[in-house]
C-alpha positions, 0 to 999 in steps of 0.5 A, spaced: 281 730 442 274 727 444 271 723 441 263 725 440 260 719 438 257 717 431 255 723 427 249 723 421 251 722 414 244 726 412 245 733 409 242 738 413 236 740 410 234 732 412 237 733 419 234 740 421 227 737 419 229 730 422 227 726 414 231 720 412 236 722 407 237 717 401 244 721 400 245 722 393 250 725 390 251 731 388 243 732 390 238 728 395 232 726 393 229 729 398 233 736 396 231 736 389 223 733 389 223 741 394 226 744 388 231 746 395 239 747 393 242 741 397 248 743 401 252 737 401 255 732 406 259 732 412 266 729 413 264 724 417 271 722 419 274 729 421 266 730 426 268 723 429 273 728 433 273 735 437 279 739 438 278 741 445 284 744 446 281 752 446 276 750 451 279 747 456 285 752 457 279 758 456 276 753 463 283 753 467 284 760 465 278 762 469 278 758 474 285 761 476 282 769 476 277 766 481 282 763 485 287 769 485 282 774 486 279 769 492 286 769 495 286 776 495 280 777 500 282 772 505 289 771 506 289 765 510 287 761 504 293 763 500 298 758 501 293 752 499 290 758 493 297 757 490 298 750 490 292 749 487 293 754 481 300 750 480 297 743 480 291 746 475 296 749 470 299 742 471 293 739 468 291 745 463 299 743 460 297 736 461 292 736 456 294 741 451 300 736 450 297 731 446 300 724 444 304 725 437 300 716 437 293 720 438 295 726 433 298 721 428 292 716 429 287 722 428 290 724 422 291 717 418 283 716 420 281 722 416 287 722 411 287 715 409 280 711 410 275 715 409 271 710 404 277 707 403 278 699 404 280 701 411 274 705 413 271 700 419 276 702 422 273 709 425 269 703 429 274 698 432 279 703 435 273 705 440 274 696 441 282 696 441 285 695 448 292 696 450 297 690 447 293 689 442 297 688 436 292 691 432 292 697 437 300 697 435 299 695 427 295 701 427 300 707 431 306 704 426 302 705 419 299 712 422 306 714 424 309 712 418 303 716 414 303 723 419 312 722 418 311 723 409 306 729 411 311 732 415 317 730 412 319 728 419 325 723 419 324 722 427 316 721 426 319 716 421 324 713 425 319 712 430 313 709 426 319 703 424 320 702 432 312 700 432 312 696 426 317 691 429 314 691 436 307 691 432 310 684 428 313 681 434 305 682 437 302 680 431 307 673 430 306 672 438 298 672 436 298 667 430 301 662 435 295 661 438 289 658 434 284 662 439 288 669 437 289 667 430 282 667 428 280 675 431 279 679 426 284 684 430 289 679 427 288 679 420 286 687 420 293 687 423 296 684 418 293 687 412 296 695 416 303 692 417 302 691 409 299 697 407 306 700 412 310 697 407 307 700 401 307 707 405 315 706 407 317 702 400 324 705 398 326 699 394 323 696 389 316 693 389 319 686 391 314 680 389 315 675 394 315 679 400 307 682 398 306 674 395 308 672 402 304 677 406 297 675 402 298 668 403 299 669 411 292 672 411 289 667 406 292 662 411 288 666 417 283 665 412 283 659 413 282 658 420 276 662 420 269 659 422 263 659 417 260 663 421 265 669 422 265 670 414 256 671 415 258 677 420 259 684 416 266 685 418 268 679 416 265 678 410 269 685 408 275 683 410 275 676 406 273 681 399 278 686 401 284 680 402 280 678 395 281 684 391 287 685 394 290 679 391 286 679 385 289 687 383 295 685 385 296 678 381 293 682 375 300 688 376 305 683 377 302 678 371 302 672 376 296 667 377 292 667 383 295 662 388 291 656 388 290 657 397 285 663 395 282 659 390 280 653 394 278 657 400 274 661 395 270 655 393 269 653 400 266 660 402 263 661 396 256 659 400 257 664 407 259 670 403 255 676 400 257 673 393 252 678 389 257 683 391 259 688 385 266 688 387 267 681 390 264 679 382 269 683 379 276 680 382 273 673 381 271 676 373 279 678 372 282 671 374 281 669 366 286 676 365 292 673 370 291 667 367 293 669 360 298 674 362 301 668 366 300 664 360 305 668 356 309 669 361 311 662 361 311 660 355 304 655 355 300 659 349 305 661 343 299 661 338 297 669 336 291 667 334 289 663 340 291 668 344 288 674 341 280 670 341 282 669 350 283 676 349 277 679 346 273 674 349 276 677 355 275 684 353 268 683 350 265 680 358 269 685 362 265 690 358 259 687 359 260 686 366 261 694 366 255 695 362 251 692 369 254 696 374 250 698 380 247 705 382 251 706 387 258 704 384 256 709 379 260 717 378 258 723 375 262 727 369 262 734 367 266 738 363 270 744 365 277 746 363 284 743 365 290 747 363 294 740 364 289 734 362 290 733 354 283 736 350 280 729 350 272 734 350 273 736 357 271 731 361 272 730 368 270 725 373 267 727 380 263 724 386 268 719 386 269 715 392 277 712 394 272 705 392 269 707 386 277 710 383 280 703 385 273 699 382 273 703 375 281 704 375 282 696 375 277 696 370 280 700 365 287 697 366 284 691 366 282 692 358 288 697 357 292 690 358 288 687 355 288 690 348 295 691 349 295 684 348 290 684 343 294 689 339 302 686 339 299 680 337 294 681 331 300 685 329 305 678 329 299 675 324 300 676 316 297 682 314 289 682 312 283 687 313 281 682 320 289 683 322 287 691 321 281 692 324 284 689 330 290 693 331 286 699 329 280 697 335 285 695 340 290 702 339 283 706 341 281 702 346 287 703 349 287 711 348 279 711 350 281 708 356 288 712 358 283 718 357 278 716 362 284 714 367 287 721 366 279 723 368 280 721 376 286 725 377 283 733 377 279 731 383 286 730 387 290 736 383 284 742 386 283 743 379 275 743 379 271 749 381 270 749 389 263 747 390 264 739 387 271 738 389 271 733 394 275 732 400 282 728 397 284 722 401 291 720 401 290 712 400 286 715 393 294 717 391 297 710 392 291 708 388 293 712 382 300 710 382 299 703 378 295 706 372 298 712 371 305 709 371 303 704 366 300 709 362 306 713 363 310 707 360 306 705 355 308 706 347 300 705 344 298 711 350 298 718 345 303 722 347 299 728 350 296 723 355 303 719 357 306 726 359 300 727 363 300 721 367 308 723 368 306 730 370 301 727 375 306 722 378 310 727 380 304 731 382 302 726 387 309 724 390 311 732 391 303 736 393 300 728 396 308 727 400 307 719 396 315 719 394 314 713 390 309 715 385 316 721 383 321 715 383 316 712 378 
C-alpha cells in the first residue's frame, strides 16, 4: 500500500474545471445551477491508499528478462546476473507480503471511520511513531475488526494480544503527567473501548463502560485550556461527551457528576454552538428522569408525565432548528421487507447523521413510553386518553423513521443513491433496533422488522452481537 496524500473531496465536474465544490448532497450547486448531472463523491478513505502490488511485480518481472537476456550475450557477467536476479525476487516477494497489522489497518480506516467519530484518525496514523500506545491501540481494534469480517479465530487471537500489550502501554503512559495530557492518549483509550464493544461476548456490563468514561473524563481533566480551543481536542471532548450522554440515556443512569463539573469549566474554551455538543447536554433532563424513577425519588404519574411532555415537547423543538448540514434526504422506493409506512426511506446519511437523528427518535420513543404507562396508571378522563393515544403515535411515528435508516445498509435502494456501508454504522443501529424489537407499544409490522434486521447486521455486517439481541 502507499500512501498518496490527501485526495480532494470535489465532485469531478469542479475538479476538471478547478472550481471550489460546495458539495452537496445528492447535487453541488455548481452542478445544478449548469443544469449538468453531478457525478457524485469519491470514497476519501479508500483514495488515502494505493494497491501497488501489480506494479511493482510488473517492474521486477522486467527487470529480470533484461538481466537474463543480458546474461546471455556476455557470459562473464553471468555469476553476478544470477545472484542479482535472486536478491530482486527476494525483494519482489518482500513487498507483495504485506503486513496482516497494515492490511488490518487499511481495511478499519475504510470500514469503520469514514465519517465516523473516529474519522481524524486518517490524519494521526501518518504522526504515529512506534511504541506509541495509540499505534498499538489502533492495530488491536483493527485486528479484532478484520478477525469478524474474516471470521478468523486466529486473527482474533492476535488482536486480544495487542489489546493486552496496548493497555499495558496506555496504563504506562497515564502514569506520567506529561504523556497523560496527549490527545494520543485519550484517542487510545477511546480505541481499547471501541475493542470491547467489537469483542463483547458477555453482556453489556455497566460498570466496565462507566469505568472506561470516567478514565477519559479524568484525562480530561488534566488537560489545559488551550488544547480544548485546538480542532482536535475540542472533537474528542464532544466525542467523549456524546459518548456518556447516549450511553447513560441506554442504561437509564445519571451522568456522573465528574463530566458535569469538567463541563462547566470548559464550557467557555469550547465550540458550545456545536449541534451535537447542544444535544447531549439537551438529553441530561431524559437520564435524570429516567433515574428518578429508577430510584424511587419521583412516584407521582402526574408529576412525572408534565417532566416528560415538557421534555418531548423541547426535544421537538431542538429538532425543528437543526442545521443544514446535519439535514438527510427521503425518497420513496419499494422495500419488499420494511412494513408499508408510505414508502419512505431514508438517504444521503453520514455514520453522525444516523447516530445524531437515531438518538433523537429514541430519546422521544423513551419518553413516550413514559408519558403513555404513566397516563394509563391516572383515572380514566378524556386528558388521560389523549395522552396515551399521542403517545402510542409517537412511539409508531418514531419506531418507522428508526426503520427508515436501515435500507441503506441492506443494499436495497437503487444503485445510483446507495451510499457506501460503514461497519461502525451497524453498531450503531443495535441499540434502537433492539429496542424496538422488544417494545409492546411498536406495531407488530415494525418489531419484526427490527428483529429482522438485527439478524441482518450480525450475519451480512459480521456484528455477532446485533444476532445475540
Amino acid at each position: 500500500m502507499v500512501f498518496c496524500g490527501k485526495p480532494s473531496r470535489h465532485c469531478e465536474r469542479c475538479r476538471l474545471r478547478r472550481m471550489r465544490c460546495d458539495q452537496r448532497r445528492p447535487a453541488c450547486t455548481q452542478c445544478i445551477n449548469a443544469s449538468s448531472v453531478c457525478p457524485g463523491y469519491r470514497n476519501i478513505v479508500d483514495l488515502l491508499f494505493h494497491d501497488e502490488t501489480k506494479k511493482v511485480r510488473q517492474r521486477a518481472l522486467k527487470t529480470s528478462r533484461l538481466l537474463s537476456r543480458s546474461s546471455q550475450s556476455s557470459g562473464r557477467y553471468s555469476s553476478s546476473l544470477g545472484t542479482l536476479v535472486k536478491t530482486l525476487q527476494l525483494h519482489r516477494d518482500t513487498v507483495l507480503d504485506l503486513p496482516i497489522e497494515s492490511y488490518a489497518q487499511s481495511f478499519f480506516l475504510s470500514s469503520y471511520i469514514m465519517g465516523g467519530n473516529f474519522e481524524y484518525l486518517a490524519q494521526l496514523c501518518e504522526r504515529v511513531v512506534v511504541r506509541d500506545p495509540l499505534l498499538t491501540s489502533l492495530e488491536a481494534v483493527a485486528l479484532a475488526s478484520l478477525s469478524q469480517e474474516r471470521r478468523s479465530r486466529g486473527l482474533m487471537t492476535a488482536a486480544r494480544t495487542k489489546y493486552i500489550r496496548a493497555l499495558q502501554e496506555t496504563n504506562h503512559a497515564v502514569q506520567s503527567r506529561q504523556e497523560a495530557v496527549k490527545d494520543g492518549t485519550l484517542i487510545s483509550v477511546l480505541l481499547l473501548s471501541l475493542f470491547e464493544n467489537i469483542t463483547q461476548e458477555e453482556p453489556f456490563s455497566c460498570d466496565s463502560w462507566l469505568k472506561h468514561m470516567k478514565g477519559a473524563v479524568a484525562l480530561l481533566q488534566l488537560r489545559q485550556p488551550e488544547q480544548f480551543r485546538s480542532a482536535l481536542g475540542g472533537e474528542l471532548y464532544k466525542q467523549v461527551g456524546k459518548n456518556i450522554h447516549v450511553g447513560c440515556v441506554q442504561q437509564r443512569i445519571r451522568i456522573p457528576p465528574e463530566f458535569l463539573e469538567l463541563h462547566k469549566s470548559v464550557a467557555c474554551f469550547i465550540d458550545i454552538s456545536n449541534y451535537v455538543l447542544q444535544f447531549s447536554t439537551a438529553i441530561e433532563g431524559l437520564t435524570n428522569l429516567q433515574a428518578a424513577i429508577r430510584y424511587g425519588e419521583l412516584t407521582d404519574p402526574e408529576e412525572i408525565n408534565c417532566l416528560a411532555k415538557d421534555l418531548d415537547d423541547s426535544v421537538v423543538l431542538f429538532a425543528s432548528s437543526v442545521p443544514p448540514e446535519w439535514c438527510y434526504s427521503s425518497i420513496c422506493t419499494q422495500d419488499r421487507c420494511l412494513p408499508k409506512d408510505g414508502g419512505k426511506r431514508h438517504i444521503n446519511q453520514t455514520h453522525r447523521i444516523i447516530e445524531l437523528w437515531n438518538t433523537i427518535r429514541m430519546t422521544r420513543l423513551m419518553l413516550n413510553e413514559i408519558i403513555y404507562k404513566y397516563a394509563c396508571m391516572g383515572a380514566p378522563c378524556a386528558t388521560h386518553e389523549l395522552l396515551c393515544s399521542t403517545a402510542r403515535e409517537t412511539i409508531e411515528m418514531m419506531a418507522s423513521e428508526i426503520c427508515a435508516t436501515v435500507p441503506q445498509f441492506r443494499q436495497s435502494l437503487p444503485a445510483q443513491i446507495q451510499s457506501p456501508r460503514i461497519v461502525a454504522s451497524g453498531h450503531i443501529l443495535i441499540w434502537p433496533l433492539s429496542i424496538l424489537g422488544a417494545s409492546e407499544l411498536v406495531p407488530v409490522a415494525l418489531r419484526l422488522y427490527a428483529i429482522e434486521s438485527l439478524h441482518f447486521i450480525g450475519a451480512d455486517m459480521l456484528i455477532p452481537q446485533a444476532a445475540e439481541k
